[in-house]
C-alpha positions in Angstrom: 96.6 86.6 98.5 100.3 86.8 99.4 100.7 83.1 101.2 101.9 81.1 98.0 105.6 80.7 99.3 105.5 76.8 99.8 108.3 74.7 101.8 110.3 72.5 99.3 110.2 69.6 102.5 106.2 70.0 103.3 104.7 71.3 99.8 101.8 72.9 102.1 100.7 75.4 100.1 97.5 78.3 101.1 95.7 78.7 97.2 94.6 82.3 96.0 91.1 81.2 95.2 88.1 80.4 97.3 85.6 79.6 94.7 82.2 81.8 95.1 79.4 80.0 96.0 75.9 81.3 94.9 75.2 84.5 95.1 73.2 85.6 98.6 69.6 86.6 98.0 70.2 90.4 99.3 72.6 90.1 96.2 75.3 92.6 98.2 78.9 93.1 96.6 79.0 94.8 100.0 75.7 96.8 99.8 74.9 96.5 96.3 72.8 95.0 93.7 73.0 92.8 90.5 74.1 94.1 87.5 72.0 93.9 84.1 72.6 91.7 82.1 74.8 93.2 79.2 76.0 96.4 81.3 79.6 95.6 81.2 80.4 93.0 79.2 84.6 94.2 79.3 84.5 92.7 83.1 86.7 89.4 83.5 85.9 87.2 86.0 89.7 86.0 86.7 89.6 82.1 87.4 92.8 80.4 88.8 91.5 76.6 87.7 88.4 77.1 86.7 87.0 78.8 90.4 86.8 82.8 90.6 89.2 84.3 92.9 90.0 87.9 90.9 88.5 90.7 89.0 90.1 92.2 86.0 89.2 94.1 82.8 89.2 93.9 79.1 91.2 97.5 77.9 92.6 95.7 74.3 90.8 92.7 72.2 94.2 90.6 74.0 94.9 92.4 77.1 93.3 91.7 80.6 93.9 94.8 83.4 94.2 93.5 87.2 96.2 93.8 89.9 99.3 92.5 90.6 98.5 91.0 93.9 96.3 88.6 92.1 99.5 86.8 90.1 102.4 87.2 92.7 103.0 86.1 96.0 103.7 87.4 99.4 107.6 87.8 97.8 106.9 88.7 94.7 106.8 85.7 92.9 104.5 84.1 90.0 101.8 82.4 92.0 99.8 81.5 89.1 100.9 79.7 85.6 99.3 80.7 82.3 98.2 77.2 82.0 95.9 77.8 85.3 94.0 81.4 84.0 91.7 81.9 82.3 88.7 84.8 81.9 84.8 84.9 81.5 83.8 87.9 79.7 80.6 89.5 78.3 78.3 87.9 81.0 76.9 88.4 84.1 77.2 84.9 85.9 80.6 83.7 85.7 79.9 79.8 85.8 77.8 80.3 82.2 77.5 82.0 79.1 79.9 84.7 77.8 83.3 84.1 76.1 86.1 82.2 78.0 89.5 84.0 77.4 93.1 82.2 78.2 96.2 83.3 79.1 99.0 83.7 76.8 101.2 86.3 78.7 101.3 87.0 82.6 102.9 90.5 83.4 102.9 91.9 87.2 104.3 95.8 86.9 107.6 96.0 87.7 107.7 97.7 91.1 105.0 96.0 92.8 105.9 95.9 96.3 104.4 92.6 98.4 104.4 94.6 101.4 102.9 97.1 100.8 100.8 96.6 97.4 102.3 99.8 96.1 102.0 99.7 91.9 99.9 96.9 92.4 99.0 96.0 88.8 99.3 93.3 86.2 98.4 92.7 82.1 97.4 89.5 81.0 97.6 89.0 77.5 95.2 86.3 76.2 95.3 83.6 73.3 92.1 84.7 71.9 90.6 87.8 71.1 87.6 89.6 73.3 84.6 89.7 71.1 83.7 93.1 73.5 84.5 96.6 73.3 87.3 97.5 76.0 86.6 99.9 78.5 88.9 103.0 78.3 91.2 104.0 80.7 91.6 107.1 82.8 94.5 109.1 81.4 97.1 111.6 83.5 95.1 114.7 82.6 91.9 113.4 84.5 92.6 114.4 88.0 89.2 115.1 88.6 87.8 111.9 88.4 89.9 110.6 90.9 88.9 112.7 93.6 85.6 114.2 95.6 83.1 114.6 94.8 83.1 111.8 91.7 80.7 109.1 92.8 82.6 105.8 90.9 81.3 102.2 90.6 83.1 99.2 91.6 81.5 95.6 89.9 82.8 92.2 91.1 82.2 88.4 91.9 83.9 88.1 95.3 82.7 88.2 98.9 79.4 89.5 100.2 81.3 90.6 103.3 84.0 90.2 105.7 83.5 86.6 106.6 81.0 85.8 103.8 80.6 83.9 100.7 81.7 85.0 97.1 78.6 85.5 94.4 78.3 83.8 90.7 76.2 86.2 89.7 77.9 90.1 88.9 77.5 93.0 92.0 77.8 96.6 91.4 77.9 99.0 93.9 78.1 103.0 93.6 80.7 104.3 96.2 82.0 108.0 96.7 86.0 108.8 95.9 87.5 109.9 99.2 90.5 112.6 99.3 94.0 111.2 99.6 93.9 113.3 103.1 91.1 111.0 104.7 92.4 107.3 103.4 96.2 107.8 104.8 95.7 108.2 107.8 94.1 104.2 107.5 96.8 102.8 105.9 101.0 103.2 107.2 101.6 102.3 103.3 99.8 104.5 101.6 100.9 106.4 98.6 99.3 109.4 97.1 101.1 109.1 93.4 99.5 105.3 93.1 96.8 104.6 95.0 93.3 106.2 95.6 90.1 105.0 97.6 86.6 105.0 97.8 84.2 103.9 99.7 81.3 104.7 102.5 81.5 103.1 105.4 80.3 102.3 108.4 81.2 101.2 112.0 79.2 99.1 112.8 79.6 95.4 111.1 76.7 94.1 111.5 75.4 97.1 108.8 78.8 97.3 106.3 78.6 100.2 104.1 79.2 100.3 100.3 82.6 98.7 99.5 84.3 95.8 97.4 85.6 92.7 99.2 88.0 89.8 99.3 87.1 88.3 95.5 86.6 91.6 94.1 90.6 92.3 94.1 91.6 93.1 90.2 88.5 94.4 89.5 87.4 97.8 87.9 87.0 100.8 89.8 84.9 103.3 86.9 82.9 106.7 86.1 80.0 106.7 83.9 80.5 109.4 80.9 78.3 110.3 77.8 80.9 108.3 76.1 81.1 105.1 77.9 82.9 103.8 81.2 86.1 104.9 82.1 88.2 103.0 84.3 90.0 105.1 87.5 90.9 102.2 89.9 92.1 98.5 90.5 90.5 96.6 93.6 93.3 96.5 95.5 93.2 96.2 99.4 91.9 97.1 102.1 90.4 96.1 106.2 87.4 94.7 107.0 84.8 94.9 104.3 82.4 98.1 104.4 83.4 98.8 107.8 85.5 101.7 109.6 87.6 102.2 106.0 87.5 102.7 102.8 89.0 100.3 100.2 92.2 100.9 98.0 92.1 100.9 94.7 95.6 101.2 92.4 95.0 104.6 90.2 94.7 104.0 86.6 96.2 107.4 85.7 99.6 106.8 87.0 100.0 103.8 85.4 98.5 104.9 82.0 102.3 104.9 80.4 103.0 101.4 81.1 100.0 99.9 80.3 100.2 102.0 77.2 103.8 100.5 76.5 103.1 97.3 77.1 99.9 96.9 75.0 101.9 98.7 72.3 104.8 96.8 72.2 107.1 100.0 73.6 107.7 99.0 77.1 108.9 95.2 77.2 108.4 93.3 80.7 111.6 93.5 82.1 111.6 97.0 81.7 111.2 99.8 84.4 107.6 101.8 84.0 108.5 104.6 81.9 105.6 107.1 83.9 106.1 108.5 87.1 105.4 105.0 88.8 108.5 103.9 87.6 110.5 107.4 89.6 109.4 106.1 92.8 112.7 105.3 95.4 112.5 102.2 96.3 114.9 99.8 98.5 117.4 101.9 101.1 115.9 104.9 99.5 112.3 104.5 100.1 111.1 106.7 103.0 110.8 105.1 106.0 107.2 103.3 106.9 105.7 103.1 110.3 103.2 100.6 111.8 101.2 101.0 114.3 100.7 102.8 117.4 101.3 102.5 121.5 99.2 99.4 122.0 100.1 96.2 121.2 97.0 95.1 120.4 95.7 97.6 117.7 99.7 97.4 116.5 99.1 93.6 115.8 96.2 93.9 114.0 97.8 96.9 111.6 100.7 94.2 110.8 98.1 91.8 110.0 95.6 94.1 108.0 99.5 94.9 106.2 100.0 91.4 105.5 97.2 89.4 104.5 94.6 90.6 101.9 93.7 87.3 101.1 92.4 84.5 103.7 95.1 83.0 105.9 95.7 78.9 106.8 94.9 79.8 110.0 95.1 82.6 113.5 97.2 82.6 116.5 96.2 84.5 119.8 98.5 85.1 122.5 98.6 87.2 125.5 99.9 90.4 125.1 100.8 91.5 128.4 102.5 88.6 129.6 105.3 87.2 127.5 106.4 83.2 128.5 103.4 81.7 126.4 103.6 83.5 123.8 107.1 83.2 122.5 106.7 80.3 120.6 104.1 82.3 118.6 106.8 83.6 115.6 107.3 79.9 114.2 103.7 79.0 114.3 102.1 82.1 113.0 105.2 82.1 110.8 103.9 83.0 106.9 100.4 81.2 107.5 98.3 83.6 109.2 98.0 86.4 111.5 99.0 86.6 115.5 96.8 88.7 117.7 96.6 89.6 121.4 94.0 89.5 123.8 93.7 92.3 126.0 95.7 92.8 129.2 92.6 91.4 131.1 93.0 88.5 128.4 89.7 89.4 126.8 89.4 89.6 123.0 87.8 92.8 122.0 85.8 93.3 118.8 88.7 95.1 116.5 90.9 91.6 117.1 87.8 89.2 116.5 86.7 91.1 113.5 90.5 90.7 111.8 89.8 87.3 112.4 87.0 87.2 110.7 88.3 89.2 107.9 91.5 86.6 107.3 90.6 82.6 108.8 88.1 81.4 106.5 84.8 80.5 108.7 85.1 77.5 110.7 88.8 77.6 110.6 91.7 76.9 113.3 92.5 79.4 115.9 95.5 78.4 117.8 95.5 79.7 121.6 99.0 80.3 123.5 98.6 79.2 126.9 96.1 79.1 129.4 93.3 80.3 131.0 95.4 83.0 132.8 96.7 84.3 129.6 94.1 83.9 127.5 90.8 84.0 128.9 87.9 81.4 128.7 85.5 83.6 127.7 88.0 84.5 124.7 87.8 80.7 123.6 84.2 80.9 123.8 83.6 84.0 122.0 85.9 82.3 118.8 83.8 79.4 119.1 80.9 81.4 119.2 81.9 82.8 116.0 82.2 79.5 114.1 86.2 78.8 114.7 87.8 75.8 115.4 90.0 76.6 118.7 93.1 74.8 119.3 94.5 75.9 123.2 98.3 74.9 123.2 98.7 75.1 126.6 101.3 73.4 128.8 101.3 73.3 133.2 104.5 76.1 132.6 105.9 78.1 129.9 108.5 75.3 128.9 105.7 73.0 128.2 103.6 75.5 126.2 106.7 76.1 124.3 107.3 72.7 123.5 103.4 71.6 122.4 103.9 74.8 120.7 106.7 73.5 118.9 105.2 70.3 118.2 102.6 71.9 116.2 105.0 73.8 114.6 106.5 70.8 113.1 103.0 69.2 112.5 101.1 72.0 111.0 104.2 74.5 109.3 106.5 72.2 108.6 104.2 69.4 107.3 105.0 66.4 109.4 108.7 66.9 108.6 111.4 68.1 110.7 111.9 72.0 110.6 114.3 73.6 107.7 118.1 72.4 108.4 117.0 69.9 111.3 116.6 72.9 114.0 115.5 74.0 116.6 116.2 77.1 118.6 116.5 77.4 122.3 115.6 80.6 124.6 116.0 81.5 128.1 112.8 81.2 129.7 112.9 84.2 131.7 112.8 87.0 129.7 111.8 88.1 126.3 114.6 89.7 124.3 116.2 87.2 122.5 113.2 84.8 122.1 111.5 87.8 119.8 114.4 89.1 118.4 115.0 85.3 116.6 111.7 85.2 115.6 113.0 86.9 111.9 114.5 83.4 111.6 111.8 81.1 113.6 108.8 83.2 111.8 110.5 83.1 108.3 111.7 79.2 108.3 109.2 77.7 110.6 111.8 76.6 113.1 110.2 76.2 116.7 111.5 77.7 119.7 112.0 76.1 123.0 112.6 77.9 126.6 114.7 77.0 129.2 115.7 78.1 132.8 119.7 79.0 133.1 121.1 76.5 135.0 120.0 73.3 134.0 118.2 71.9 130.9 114.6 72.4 131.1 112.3 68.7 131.1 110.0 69.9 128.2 113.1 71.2 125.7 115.0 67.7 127.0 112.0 65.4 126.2 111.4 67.3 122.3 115.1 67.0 122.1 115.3 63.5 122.6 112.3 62.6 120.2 113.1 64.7 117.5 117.4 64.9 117.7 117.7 67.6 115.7 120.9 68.0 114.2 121.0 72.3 114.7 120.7 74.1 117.9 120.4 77.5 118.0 121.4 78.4 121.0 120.2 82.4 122.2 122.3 84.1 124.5 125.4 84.1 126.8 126.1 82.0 129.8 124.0 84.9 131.8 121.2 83.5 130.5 121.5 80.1 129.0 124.3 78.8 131.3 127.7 76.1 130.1 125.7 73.4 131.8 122.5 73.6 129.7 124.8 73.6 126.6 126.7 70.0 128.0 123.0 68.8 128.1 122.0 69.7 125.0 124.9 68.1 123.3 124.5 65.1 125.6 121.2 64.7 123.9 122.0 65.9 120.3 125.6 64.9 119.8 128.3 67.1 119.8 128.8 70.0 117.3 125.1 70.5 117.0 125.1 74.1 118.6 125.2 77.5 117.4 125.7 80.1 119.7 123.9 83.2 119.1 124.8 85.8 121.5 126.9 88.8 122.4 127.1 91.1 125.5 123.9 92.7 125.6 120.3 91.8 124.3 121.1 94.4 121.3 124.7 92.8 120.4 122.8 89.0 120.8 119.9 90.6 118.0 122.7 92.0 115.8 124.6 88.2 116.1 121.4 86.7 115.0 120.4 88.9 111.9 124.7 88.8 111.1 123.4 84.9 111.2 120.3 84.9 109.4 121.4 87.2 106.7 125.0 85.8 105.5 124.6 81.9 106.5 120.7 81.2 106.5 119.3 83.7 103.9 121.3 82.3 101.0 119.8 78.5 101.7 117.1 80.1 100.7 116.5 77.4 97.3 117.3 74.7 99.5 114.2 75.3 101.6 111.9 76.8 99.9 110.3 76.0 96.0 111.2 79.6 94.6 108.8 80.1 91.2 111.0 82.9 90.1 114.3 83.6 91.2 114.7 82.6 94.7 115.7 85.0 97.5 118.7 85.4 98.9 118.6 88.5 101.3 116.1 90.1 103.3 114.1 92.7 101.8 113.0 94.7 105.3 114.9 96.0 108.4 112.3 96.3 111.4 113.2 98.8 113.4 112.4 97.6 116.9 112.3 98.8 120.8 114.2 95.7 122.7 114.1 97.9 125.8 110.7 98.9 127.0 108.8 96.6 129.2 105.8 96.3 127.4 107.9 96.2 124.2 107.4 91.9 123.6 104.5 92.2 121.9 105.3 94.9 119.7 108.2 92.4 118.5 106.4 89.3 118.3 103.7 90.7 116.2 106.2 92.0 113.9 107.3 88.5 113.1 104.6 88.2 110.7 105.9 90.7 108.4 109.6 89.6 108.4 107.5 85.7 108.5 105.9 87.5 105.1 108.9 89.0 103.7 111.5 88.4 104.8 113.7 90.9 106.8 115.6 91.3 109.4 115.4 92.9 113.2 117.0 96.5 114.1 116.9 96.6 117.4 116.9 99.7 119.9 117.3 100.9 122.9 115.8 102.4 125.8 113.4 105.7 124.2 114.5 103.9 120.9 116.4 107.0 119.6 120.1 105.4 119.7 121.2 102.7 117.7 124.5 100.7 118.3 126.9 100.2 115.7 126.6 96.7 115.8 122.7 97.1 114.9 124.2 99.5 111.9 126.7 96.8 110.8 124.5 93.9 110.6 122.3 95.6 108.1 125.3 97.3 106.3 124.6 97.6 102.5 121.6 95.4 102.5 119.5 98.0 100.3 116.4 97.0 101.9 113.3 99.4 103.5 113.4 100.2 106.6 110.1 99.9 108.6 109.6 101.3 112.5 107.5 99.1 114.7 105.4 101.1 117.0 104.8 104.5 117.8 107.6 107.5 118.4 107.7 106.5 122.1 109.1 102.9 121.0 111.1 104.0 117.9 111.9 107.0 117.5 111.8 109.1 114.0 115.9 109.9 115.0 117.2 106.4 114.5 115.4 106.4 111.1 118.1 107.9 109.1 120.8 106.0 110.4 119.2 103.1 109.7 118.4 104.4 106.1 122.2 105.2 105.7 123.4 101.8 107.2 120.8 99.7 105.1 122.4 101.8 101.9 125.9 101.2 102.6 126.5 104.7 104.6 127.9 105.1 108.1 128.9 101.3 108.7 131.4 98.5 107.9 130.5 96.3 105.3 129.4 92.5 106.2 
């Protein structure tokens, strides 16, 4: 899920669907069993052409119940046409038997958000009519079912496990409904009003507990009553499968008014949910989300678990406590998969190899930054181990990682063709600020980054310059850092008028330049770049609030790049305890309306430049752009 965002120049597109395979003898959904045949014959298997890759649910002879993450993509777009859906009902092996339902209708709710699969639920309306009786729906005044001690079951066709294989034949699993007070503290984005989970289980993941899986997503969530099933939950998201968490589920309840309205004909598409979904703030408004913690390790993988619910193209691991190889890491990561950290031994410790696992389909590419001293042999081993394919971009310096790094960026992101506007962006090679703080534009475009020492033109960034002559050069920083000389050579190589300087007196004022750049003259080129199923984007959606200060603060940054690479946003950054925030941070982001999201723990952004963030985002406290 949410990597269907294709670039209009390299058409590589990452599918929803991974068809399932045949189902695994010990028949687990995770840790379940088969279903009879006939016990639900109101579950959809949800096909994107003609392979499984959903749940969903009949509730009305023409309406399908799912979730919305299973139609949109990681910006909220249609991923899938009615022309590729369709449904297998009444059976219990979706390649035969049943009733095949298509799609007539596709309707996400309203305000789903892509980040953080809040309201995350869809109707399908179908040509034909479901020759089954619907399963009824929880309703606002059924609290009770939605909390301890209700036992629910979840049925579905997707994966056995993290890692594993999706089933033909249907799974059910019984799993206990967990307080709202044990699943928040799992998930930054998690929302009482909308959401609940359930679940059991374990740590260890050689021996998952009870849980869906990747597959399962749209499916039903349900209680047993004298009367029938009644639906509570949509699969939603959730970490690795039947271990440490438990899984989300969108609460039927809350959305009972909408679904109600559409089905009815009340509530039309392009209207707001009428229920108490539809009162959420949302935008500037929306209270402030934070990610992660004080390491930068367990911080990358929260990012990751945030973004991808579905498998990624691919992974990138970098070193986390040493920047230079690493930098490039925003452009190739970019929107197509996750970037992790080794340790600051450069090992790779279960929690990163199991996100993995969870997102890059087996045997696919991990991408290593750098060598042996930054990420360690017996980290390439382990991946290999594991059934990866490891790809170690690493140069005899930092300039020439950067640089095969960048090459790859254009081969693998950017299909073969040069980067979006002909571009390239080029860093000073001996510190970290600005080569993270671009990465809202390198991670978001796919545009590679190159480093360079002051004085003179590095040999690497001179030799990629001189095969690939872009006609852009983003150029990062003042002459402290990226010195007059360096800019001659560059235009010696490219021609002249090919640079863009994007700098100001201090790493914060050279941040603020470069969202100022990325939001009013790169943003709106947004059509030109990208193929844009709905309406196409025009303005970041999220301001990351950052620490550009701290010295461990690089990888904090860098892993943030896959959100912004995601959604789209922009970089707030801060200094020093990250409690202040300079008015040129506030003005870049004036009026922007989007969500502010911290970065790190109190110690790297503090809770205090929250709300003046909040207020500059909304158009409060700053001057407008």
């Amino acid at each position: 899920m949410k990597l269907f965002r294709t670039l209009a120049i390299a058409c590589l597109v990452v599918s929803l669907i991974t068809p399932a395979a045949a189902a695994d003898p010990e028949y687990q959904i995770v840790d379940g069993e088969p279903a009879a045949d006939g016990a639900y014959p109101w579950m959809a298997a949800f096909l994107f052409d003609g392979g499984q890759g959903c749940g969903a649910s009949v509730i009305a002879p023409q309406w399908i119940l799912t979730a919305a993450h299973c139609v949109l993509d990681d910006r909220g777009q249609p991923a899938v046409s009615v022309d590729q859906v369709s449904f297998a009902v009444d059976t219990t092996n979706w390649t035969e038997g049943g009733q095949v339902l298509t799609a007539a209708e596709i309707i996400a709710h309203p305000s789903y958000d892509p980040l953080t699969t809040n309201n995350d639920v869809a109707l399908v309306r179908t040509n034909e009519a479901a020759q089954v009786t619907p399963v009824a729906l929880a309703g606002t005044g059924e609290a009770a079912l939605e909390a301890p001690p209700t036992v629910a079951r979840v049925i579905g066709y997707g994966a056995l496990g993290t890692d594993r294989e999706g089933s033909e034949q249907l799974l059910q699993v019984d799993v206990d409904v967990r307080d709202d007070a044990v699943c928040a503290p799992f998930w930054p984005q998690w929302e009482d009003l909308t959401m609940l989970c359930a679940g059991n289980p374990t740590e260890d993941s050689a021996d998952p507990g009870r849980d869906s899986c990747q597959g399962d997503s749209g499916g039903p969530l349900f209680v047993e009553r004298d009367s029938g099933p009644v639906q509570i939950g949509i699969v939603s998201y959730g970490g690795e499968c039947g271990v440490g968490s438990p899984g989300v589920y969108a609460q039927v309840s809350t959305f009972r008014q909408w679904i109600d309205g559409i089905v009815g004909g009340q509530v039309q598409p392009d209207q707001p949910d009428p229920g108490p979904a539809g009162e959420q703030p949302d935008g500037a408004a929306a209270d402030p989300l934070r990610v992660g913690g004080d390491d930068p390790v367990a911080n990358a993988i929260a990012m990751s678990q945030l973004i991808f619910q579905g498998d990624a193209s691919f992974g990138v691991l970098a070193a986390s406590a040493n920047f230079p190889d690493a930098l490039g890491g925003s452009a190739l990561a970019s929107y197509h998969g996750p970037l992790l950290y080794v340790d600051a031994a450069g090992q790779l410790g279960p929690a990163t190899l199991a996100e993995f696992q969870r997102t890059v389909p087996a045997g696919g590419v991990i991408y290593i930054l750098g060598g042996v001293a930054a990420v360690s042999a017996e980290a390439e081993q382990q991946l290999i181990a594991d059934g990866f394919e490891v790809v170690r971009l690493g140069g005899s310096g930092r300039q020439e990682t950067a640089r095969l790094v960048a090459e790859e960026v254009i081969a693998t992101v950017n299909g073969g063709e040069v980067p979006p506007f002909d571009s390239v962006i080029v860093a000073y090679e001996g510190n970290w600020p600005d080569a993270v703080a671009v990465g809202q534009i390198s991670a978001w475009f796919g545009i590679p980054v190159l480093l360079t020492p002051t004085d003179t033109l590095g040999g690497p960034a001179a030799e990629y310059l001189s095969t690939y002559q872009p006609t852009t050069v983003m150029v990062l920083g003042g002459d402290a850092v990226i010195g007059q000389a360096v800019r001659d050579e560059i235009e010696a190589i490219t021609g002249p008028d090919t640079l863009i300087e994007l700098q100001g007196p201090s790493r914060i004022a050279t941040s603020a330049d470069i969202t100022v750049f990325n939001r009013y003259e790169l943003f709106p080129l947004n059509a030109e770049i990208f193929e844009f199923s709905g309406e196409p984007i025009t303005e970041p959606e999220v301001v990351l609030a950052v620490n550009l200060r701290r010295d461990d603060a690089f990888a904090h940054v860098l892993a943030a790049s896959q959100v912004v690479g995601n959604v789209g946003g922009v970089f707030a950054p801060l200094e020093g305890d990250g409690s202040a925030v300079e008015q040129s941070v506030l003005d870049s982001i004036c009026g922007l309306d989007a969500e502010v999201i911290a970065i790190g723990s109190t110690s790297l952004v503090a809770d205090a430049a929250l709300a003046p963030l909040q207020a500059a985002s909304a158009g409060q406290g700053c001057a407008a752009g």
